[in-house]
DOKETI-867460 format. One record per residue (C-alpha): x, y, z; residue in three letters; chain. Coordinates in pm, whole numbers, plus 50000, padded with zeros to 5 digits. Example, Ala and Ser with C-alpha at 12.3 -4.5 7.8 and 13.67 -1.06 7.14 Angstrom:
BEGIN
51230	49550	50780	ala	A
51367	49894	50714	ser	A
REM end
This chain:
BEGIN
50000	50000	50000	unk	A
50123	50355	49943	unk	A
50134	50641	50199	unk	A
49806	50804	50283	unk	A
49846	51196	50242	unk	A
49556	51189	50509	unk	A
49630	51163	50828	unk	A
49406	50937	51069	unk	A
49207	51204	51257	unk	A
49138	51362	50892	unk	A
49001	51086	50688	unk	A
48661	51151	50630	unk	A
48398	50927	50771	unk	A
48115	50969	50492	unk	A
48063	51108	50146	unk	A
47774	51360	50042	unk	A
47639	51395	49759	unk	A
47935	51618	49616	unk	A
48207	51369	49701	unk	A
47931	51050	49581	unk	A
47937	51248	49245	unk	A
48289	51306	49253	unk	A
48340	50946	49333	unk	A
48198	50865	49032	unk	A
48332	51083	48789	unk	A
48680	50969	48916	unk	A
48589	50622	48810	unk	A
48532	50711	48462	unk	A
48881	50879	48478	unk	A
49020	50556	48599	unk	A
48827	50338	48390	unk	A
48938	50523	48089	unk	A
49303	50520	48205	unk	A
49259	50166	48211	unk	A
49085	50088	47929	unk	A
49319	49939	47748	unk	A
49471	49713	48007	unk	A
49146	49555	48090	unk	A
49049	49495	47744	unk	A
49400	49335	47684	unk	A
49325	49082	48005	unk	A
48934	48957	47822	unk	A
49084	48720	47594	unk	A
48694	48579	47482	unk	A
48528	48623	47263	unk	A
48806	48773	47075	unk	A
49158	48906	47172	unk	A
49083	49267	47097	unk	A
48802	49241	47372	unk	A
48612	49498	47500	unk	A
48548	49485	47858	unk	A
48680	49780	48019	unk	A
48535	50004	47706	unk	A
48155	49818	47842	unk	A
48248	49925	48180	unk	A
48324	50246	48073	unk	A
48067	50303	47881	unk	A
47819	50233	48151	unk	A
47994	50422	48452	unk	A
48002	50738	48190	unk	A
47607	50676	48151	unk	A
47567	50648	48533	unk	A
47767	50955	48540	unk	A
47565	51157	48287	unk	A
47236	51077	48479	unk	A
47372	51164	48801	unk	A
47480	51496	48684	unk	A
47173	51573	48556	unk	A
46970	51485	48812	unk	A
47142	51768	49027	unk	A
47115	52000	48770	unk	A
46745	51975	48766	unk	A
46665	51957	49109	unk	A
46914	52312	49137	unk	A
46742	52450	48921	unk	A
46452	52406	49144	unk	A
46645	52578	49391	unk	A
46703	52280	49596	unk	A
46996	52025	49698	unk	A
47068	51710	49618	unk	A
47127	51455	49910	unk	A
47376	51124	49871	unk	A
47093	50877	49789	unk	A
46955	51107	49539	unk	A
47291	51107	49313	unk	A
47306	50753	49398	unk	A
46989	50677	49297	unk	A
47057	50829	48969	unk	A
47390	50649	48940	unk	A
47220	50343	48975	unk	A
46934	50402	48725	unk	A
47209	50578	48441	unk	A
47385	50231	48471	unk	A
47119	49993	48399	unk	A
46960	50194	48111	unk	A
47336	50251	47976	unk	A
47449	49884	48072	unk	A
47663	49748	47821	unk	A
47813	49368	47830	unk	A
47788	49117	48154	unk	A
48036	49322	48361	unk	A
47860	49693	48262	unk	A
47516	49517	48394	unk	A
47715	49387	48734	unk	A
47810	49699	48812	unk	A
47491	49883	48699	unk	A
47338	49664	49028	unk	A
47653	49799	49223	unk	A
47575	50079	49148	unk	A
47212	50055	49190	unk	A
47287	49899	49547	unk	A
47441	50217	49690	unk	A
47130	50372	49624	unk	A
46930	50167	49810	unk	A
47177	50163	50115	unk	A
47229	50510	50141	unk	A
47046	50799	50381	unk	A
46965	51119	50201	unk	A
47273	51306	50322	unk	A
47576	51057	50317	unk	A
47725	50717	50231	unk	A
47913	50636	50531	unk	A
48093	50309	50660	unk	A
47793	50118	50728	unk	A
47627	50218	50386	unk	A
47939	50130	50203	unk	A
47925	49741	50396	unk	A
47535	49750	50323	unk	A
47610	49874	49970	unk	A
47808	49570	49909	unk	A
47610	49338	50084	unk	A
47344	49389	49912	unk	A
47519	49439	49516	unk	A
47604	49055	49599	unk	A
47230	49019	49673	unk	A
47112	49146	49376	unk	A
47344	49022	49149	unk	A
47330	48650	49265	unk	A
46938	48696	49215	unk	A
47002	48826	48835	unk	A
47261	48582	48718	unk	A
47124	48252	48546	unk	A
47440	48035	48734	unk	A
47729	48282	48866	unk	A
48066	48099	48789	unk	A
48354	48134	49069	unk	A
48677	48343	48922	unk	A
48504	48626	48794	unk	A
48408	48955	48872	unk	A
48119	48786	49089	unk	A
48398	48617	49280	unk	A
48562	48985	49326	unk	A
48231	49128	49400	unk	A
48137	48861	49692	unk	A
48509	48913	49845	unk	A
48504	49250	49880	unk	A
48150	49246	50025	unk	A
48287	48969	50272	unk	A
48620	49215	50344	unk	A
48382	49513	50447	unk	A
48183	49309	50629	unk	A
48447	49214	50877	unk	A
48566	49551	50917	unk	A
48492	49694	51267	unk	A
48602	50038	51172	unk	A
48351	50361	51192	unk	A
48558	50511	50911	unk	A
48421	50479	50569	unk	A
48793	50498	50459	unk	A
48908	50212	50612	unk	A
48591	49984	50557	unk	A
48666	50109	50219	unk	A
49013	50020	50226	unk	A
48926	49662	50347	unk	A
48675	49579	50067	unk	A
48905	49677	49830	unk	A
49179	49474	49934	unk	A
48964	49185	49982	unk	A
48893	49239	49603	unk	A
49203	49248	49464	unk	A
49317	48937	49667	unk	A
49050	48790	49506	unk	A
49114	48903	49142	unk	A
49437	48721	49222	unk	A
49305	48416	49251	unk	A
49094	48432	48962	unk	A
49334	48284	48733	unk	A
49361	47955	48961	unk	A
48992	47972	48911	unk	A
48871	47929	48569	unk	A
49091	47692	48296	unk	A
49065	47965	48050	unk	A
49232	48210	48276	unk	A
49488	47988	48400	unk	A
49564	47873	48054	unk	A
49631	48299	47938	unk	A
49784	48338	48270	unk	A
49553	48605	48347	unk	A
49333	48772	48615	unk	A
48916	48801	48518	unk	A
48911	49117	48313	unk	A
48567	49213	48470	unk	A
48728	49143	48853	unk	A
48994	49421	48754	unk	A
48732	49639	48639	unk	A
48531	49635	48947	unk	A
48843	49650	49160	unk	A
48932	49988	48993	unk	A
48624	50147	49146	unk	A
48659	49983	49487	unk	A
49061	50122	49436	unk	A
48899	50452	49318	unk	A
48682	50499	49673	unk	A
49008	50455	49829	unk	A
49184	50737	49610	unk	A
48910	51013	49684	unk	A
48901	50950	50099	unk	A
49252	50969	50136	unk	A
49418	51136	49809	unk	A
49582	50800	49701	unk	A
49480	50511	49569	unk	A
49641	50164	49673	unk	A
49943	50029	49509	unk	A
49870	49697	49268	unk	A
50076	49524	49081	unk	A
50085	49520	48676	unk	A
49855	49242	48564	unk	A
49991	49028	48319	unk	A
49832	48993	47962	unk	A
49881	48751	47750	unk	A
50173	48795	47506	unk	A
50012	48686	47138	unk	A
49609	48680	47229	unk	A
49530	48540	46907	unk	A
49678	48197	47078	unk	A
49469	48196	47375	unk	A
49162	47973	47372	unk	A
48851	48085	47329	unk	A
48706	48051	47682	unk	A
48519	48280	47847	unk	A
48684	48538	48041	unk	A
48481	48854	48060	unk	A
48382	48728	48398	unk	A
48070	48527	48225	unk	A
47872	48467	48502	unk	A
47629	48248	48327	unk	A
47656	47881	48316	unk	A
47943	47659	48332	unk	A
48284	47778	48204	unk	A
48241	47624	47908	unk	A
47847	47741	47882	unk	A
47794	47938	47536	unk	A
48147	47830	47374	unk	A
47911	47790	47054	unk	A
47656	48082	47087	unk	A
47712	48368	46841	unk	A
47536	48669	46935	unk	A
47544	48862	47231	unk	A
47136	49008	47263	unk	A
47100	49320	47465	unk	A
46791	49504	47505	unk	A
46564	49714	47805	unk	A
46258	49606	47909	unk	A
45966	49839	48068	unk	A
45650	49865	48148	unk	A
45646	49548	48322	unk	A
45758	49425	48714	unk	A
45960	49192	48873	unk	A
45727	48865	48854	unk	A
45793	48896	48489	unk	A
46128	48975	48486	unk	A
46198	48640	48657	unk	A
45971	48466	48392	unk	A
46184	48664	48093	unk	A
46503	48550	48288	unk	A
46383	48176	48277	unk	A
46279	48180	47933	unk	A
46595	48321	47839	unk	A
46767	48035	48033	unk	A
46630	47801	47777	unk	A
46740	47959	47493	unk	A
47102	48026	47559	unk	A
47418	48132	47827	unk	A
47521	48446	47988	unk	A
47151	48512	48113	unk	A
47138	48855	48314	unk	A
46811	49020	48389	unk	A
46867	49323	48649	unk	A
46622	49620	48731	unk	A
46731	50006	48856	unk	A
46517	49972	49138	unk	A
46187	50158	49000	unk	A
45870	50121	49040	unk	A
45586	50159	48761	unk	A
45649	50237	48456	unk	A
45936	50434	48527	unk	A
46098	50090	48643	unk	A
46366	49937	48349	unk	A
46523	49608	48332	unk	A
46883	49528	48143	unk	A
46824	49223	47988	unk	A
47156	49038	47871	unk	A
47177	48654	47658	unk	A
47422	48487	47462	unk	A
47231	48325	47263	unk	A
47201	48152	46862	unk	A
46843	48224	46848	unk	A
46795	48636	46798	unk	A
46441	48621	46709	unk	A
46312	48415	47002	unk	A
46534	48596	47260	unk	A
46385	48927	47170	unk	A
46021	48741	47102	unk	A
45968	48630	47445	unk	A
45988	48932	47591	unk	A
45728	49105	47406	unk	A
45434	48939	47606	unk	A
45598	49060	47909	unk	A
45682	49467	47846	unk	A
45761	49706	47605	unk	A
46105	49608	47466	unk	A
46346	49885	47366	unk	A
46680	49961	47269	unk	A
46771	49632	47110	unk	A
47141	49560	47040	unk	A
47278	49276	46859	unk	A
47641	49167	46821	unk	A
47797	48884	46666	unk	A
48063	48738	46887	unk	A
48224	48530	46613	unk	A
48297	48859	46378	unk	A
48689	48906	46376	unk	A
48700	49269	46532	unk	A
49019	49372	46514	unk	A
49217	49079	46374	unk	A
49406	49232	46125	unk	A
49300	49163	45755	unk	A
49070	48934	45900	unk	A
48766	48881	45696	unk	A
48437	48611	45722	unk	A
48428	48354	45474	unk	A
48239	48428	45212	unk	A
47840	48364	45205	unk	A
47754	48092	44920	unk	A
47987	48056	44598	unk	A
47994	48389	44410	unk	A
48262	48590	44234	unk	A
48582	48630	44504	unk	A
48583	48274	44640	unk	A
48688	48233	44990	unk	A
48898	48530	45178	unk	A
49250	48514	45185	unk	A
49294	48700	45495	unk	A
49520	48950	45331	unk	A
49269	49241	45444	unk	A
49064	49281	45169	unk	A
48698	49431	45354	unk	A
48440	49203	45323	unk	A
48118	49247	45140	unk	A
47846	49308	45298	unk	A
47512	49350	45140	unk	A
47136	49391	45300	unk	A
46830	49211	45174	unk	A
46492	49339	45261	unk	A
46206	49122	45259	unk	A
45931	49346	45039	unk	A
45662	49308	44802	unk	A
45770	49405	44481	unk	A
45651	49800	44309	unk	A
45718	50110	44458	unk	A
45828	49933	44786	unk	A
46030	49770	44655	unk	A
46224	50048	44488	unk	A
46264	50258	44786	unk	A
46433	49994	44936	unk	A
46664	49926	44630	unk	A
46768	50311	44603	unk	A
46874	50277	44958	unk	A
47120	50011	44828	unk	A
46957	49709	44969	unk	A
46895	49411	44795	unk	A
46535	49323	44752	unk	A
46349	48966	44793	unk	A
45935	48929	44719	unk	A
45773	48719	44993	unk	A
45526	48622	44764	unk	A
45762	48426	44525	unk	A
45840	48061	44599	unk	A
46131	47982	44823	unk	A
46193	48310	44982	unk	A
46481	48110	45200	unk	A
46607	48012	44917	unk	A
46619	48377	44720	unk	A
46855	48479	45019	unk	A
47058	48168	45060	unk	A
47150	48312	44668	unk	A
47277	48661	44715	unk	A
47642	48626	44697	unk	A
47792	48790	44971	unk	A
48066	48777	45258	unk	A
47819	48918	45582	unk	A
47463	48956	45486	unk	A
47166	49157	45691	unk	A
46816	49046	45661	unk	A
46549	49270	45710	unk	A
46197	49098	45750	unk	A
45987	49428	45753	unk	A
45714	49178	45888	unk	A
45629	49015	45615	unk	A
45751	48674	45745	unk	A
45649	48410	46013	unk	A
45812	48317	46294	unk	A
45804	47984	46178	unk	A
46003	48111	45819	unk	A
46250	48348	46000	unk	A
46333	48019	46212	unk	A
46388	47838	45919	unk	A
46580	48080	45730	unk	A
46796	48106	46050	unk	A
46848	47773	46076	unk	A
46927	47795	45706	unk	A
47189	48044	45707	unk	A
47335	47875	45981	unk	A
47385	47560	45787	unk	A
47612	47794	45527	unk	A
47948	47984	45527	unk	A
47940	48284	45596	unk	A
47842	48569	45860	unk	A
47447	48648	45869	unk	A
47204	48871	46115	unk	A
46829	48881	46122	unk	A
46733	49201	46220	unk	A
46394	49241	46438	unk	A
46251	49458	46116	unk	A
45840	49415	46215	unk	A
45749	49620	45969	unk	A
45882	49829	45606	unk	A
45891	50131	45761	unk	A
46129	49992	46027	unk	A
46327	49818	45756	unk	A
46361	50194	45592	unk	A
46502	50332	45960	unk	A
46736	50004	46001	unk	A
46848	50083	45640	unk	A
46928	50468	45675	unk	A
47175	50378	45895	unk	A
47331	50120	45734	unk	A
47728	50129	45760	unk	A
47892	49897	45561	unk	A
48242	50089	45691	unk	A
48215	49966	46040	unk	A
48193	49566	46179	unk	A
47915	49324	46092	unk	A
47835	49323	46486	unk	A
47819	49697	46533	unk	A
47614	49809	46177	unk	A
47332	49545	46286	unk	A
47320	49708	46596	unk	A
47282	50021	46458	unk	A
47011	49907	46254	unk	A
46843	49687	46516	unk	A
46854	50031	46740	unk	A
46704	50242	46427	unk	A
46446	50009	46390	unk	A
46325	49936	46778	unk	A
46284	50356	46796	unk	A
46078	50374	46504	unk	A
45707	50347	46636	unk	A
45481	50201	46348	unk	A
45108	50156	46213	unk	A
44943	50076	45911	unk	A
44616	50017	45779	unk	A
44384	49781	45634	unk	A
44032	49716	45477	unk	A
43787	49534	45670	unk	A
43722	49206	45493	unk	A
43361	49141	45676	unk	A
43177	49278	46018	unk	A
43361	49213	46360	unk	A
43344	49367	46707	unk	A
43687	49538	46770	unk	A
43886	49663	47098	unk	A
43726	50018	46973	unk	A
43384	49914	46819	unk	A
43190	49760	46614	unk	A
43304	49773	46210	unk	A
43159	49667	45890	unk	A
43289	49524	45579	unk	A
43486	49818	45411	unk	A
43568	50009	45677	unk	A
43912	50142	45706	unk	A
44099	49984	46040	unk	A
44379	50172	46206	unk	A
44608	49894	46340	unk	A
44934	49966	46577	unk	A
45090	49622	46658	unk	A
44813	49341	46618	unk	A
44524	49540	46763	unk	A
44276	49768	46624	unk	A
44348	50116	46736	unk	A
44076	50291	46554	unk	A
43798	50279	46271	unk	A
43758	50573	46000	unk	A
43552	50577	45617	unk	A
43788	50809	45483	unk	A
44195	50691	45391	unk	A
44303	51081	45472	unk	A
44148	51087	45794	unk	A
44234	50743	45913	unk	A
44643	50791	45809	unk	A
44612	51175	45994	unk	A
44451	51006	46310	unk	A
44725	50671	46297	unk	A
44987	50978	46287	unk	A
44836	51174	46593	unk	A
44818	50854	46783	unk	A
45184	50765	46766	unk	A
45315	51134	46741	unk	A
45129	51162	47095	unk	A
45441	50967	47275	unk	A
45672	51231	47084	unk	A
45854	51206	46777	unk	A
46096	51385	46517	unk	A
45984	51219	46187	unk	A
45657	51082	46041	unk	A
45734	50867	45721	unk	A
45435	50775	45502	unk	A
45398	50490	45284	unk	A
45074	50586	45101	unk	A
44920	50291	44868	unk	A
44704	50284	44542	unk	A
44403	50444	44733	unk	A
44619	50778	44727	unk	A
44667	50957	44482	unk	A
44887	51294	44395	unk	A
44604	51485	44543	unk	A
44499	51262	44848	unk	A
44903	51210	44912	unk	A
44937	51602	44936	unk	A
44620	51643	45153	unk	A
44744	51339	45442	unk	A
45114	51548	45423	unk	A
44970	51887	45482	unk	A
44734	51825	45740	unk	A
44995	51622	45988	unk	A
45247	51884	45944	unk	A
44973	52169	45997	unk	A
44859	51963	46305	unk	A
45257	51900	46405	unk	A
45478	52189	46296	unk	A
45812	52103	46486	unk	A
45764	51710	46301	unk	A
45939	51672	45954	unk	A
45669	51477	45723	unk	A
45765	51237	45452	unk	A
45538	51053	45203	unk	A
45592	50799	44966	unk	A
45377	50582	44716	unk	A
45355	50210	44781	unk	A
45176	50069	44534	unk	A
44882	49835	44611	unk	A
44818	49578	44816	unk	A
44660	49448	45106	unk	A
44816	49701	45356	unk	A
44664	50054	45272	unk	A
44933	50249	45424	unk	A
45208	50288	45666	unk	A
45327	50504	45919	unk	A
45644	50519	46113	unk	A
45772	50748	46349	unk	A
46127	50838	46468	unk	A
REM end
């Protein structure tokens, strides 16, 4: 340990909400400083790993809401106390939670807010703190695995608990030493570890923050050594390092993607159920909640998994799913000149590795006309799900990394099969959860073929989950509806599966499906307007929403005809 520049009768024995904040913005200091190292010591899924940039990521998002929270309630010419900033800590994390260790320490995070008063962390808040971040992390986990940053977590709980000491410095000082005694034994822990000859990635990450407490009670944080790294990565077997806490250590060796999404609008009794659903359906299972109630609660929901579709699928039934991110574990980020085999047998044959960029092309799954077209001046590739053999259409494109956008227009039971399909082939594929075209359009407008595989379909999976979507259909005979009674030939307004309204006239029913979804907010209504519109009729539906919503941008668009009327989207 290095010399305190505090001396005992100084060291302070609790934070407020100043020194919580400026607890936390150190972290992100430290945490960026040692970025690089962590990364270096998360030798799965691929060398150039990218735990410390998760945990990172999600102590800057803690930060940010933190910071705002004081600024509003100053504003109101108030102060913040210590559990409010913790509070806000805690609910920044999980809604900016990225990877298994960024969710871990979103509940750490979330756990000081629970154990603080309103005016101070102090020694017994820290010890509860910990306590109960082992509490709620042990609940979240599908199977926590020993040698990770679990392990780390549970140690330095365990050190702080046997502290005696009224000082939140040295209860502080005891957790974190307990932690990075236990990060050393992490490589005597897991096979994969022992076999790099390093400690868990994730246990170093937490053990900066517990190091970083330390630092801003006493103006110095303790002395570690350097953690080894492995010297050539790209030898180290693939085994699972970022301190997976689900399953066994060998759980999820063959899973693919990494699934990341929030839920809402829903409450702990179905978070467990989406947790053991997920269970079934892959490794790495991590469900955690920031602690609110309502619908202000969120939950971080976290899966390795093959099966995209389903993981996302089964949590539809139980809140409103959000913020979907998808990436594919098995795409060579930084290997250099690395590129995917390619996808079927066209022109370039298989890659050399010589660091030519791989092609990547998107298909959309759309009816061909006018649809059809906008898709294909966006650059995408286009496939008719009324043709025979759909899977096989896409099992044709020639292609290195493909991206399949549904737009809704197939089953469950057909995106299983083509996913099972593409499986079965070389080459480097994502579904995208595209429900509808004008959520294909959004996935597509932000297409990057620049950037990885992994981090474009996220991009697009994000587009499309933020784009809010309606369209609307004839009525083929009379029926009683969630809004009313309608007859043959009327027009019915439908967001999701339901009937959200009933109109006579296609203007007015496309102006009212635009109100509806405009009423949760919204930057940009895009119409798809089929044969029943013409030049006029188009011109009429575009005018009125932008009269009715002057600070919304208004786009429309023919579609041709078909069974679907129109459709709106909003971003």
């Amino acid at each position: 340990m290095t010399q305190e520049t505090t001396s005992v009768g100084e060291r302070p024995s609790s934070l407020d909400a100043h020194g919580l904040l400026g607890w936390a913005r150190r972290c992100v200091e430290q945490l960026a400083t040692h970025r690089e190292e962590i990364n270096a010591l998360n030798v799965f899924p691929v060398p150039d790993s990218d735990t410390g940039t998760n945990l990172l990521y999600t102590m800057r998002a803690a930060v940010d809401r933190a910071e705002g929270e004081e600024a509003w309630i100053s504003e109101g010419g108030g102060s913040a106390g210590a559990r409010e900033i913790a509070v806000a800590l805690g609910h920044g994390a999980v809604h900016g939670a990225r990877g298994n260790s960024g969710v871990i320490l979103s509940q750490v995070l979330r756990a000081v807010g629970e154990a603080a008063t309103f005016t101070v962390v102090d020694a017994s808040t820290y010890r509860r703190a910990l306590r109960t971040a082992v509490t709620l992390v042990d609940h979240a986990l599908s199977d926590p695995v020993e040698g990770t940053i679990v392990t780390v977590l549970r140690e330095a709980a365990a050190g702080a608990g046997r502290s005696s000491a009224t000082s939140l410095v040295e209860v502080a000082r005891a957790a974190a030493d307990a932690g990075a005694q236990a990060l050393d034994r992490t490589t005597s822990q897991l096979p994969a570890l022992t076999r790099a000859g390093v400690v868990d990635a994730g246990g170093r990450g937490l053990l900066v923050l517990l190091d970083t407490m330390v630092e801003v009670l006493v103006g110095r944080a303790p002395e570690r050594p350097e953690y080894a790294i492995p010297d050539d990565p790209l030898a180290v077997s693939s085994e699972r390092c970022d301190g997976d806490p689900g399953g066994s250590v060998d759980a999820g060796a063959d899973t693919r993607y990494e699934v990341m999404y929030s839920l809402t609008h829903s409450d702990d009794a179905r978070a467990d159920e989406l947790r053991s659903a997920l269970r079934t359906l892959g490794d790495s299972v991590v469900v955690v909640g920031d602690g609110g109630t309502g619908d202000n609660a969120r939950w971080a929901v976290h899966v390795h998994t093959d099966d995209i579709g389903t993981a996302i699928e089964v949590a539809l039934p139980l809140g409103r799913v959000t913020e979907i991110r998808v990436t594919d574990m098995l795409d060579p980020v930084g290997a250099p000149g690395a590129g995917g085999p390619r996808h079927g047998n066209g022109p370039g044959g298989e890659q050399s590795g010589t660091g030519a960029q791989p092609e990547r092309s998107v298909v959309a799954i759309v009816r061909g006309g006018p649809l059809a077209d906008l898709f294909s001046e966006a650059g995408a590739r286009t496939v008719d799900p009324g043709e025979d053999g759909v899977i096989d259409a896409v099992l044709a494109l020639c292609t290195d990394e493909l991206l399949v956008l549904p737009n809704g227009e197939l089953s469950r039971a057909q995106i299983g099969a083509l996913d099972a399909a593409l499986r079965d082939v070389e080459g480097h594929a994502l579904i995208l959860p595209t429900g509808s075209v004008v959520q294909g359009l959004s996935a597509l407008a932000v297409h990057d073929a620049s950037t990885t595989l992994s981090l474009d379909g996220f991009g697009m999976a994000d587009a499309a989950a933020a784009t809010r979507h309606a369209h609307l259909v004839r009525a083929e005979h009379d029926a009683l509806t969630l809004v009313g009674r309608c007859v043959a030939g009327d027009l019915l307004g439908m967001v999701g599966h339901d009937v959200a309204l009933i109109e006579t006239d296609p203007v007015d029913a496309v102006c009212a499906l635009a109100d509806r979804l405009l009423s949760s907010g919204g930057e940009l209504v895009t119409l798809l307007l089929g044969a029943e519109y013409d030049e006029a009729a188009t011109e009429t539906t575009v005018n009125r929403i932008r009269s009715a919503h002057p600070d919304v941008e208004v786009a429309g668009y023919a579609a041709g005809p078909g069974r679907v009327l129109a459709h709106v989207g909003v971003e």
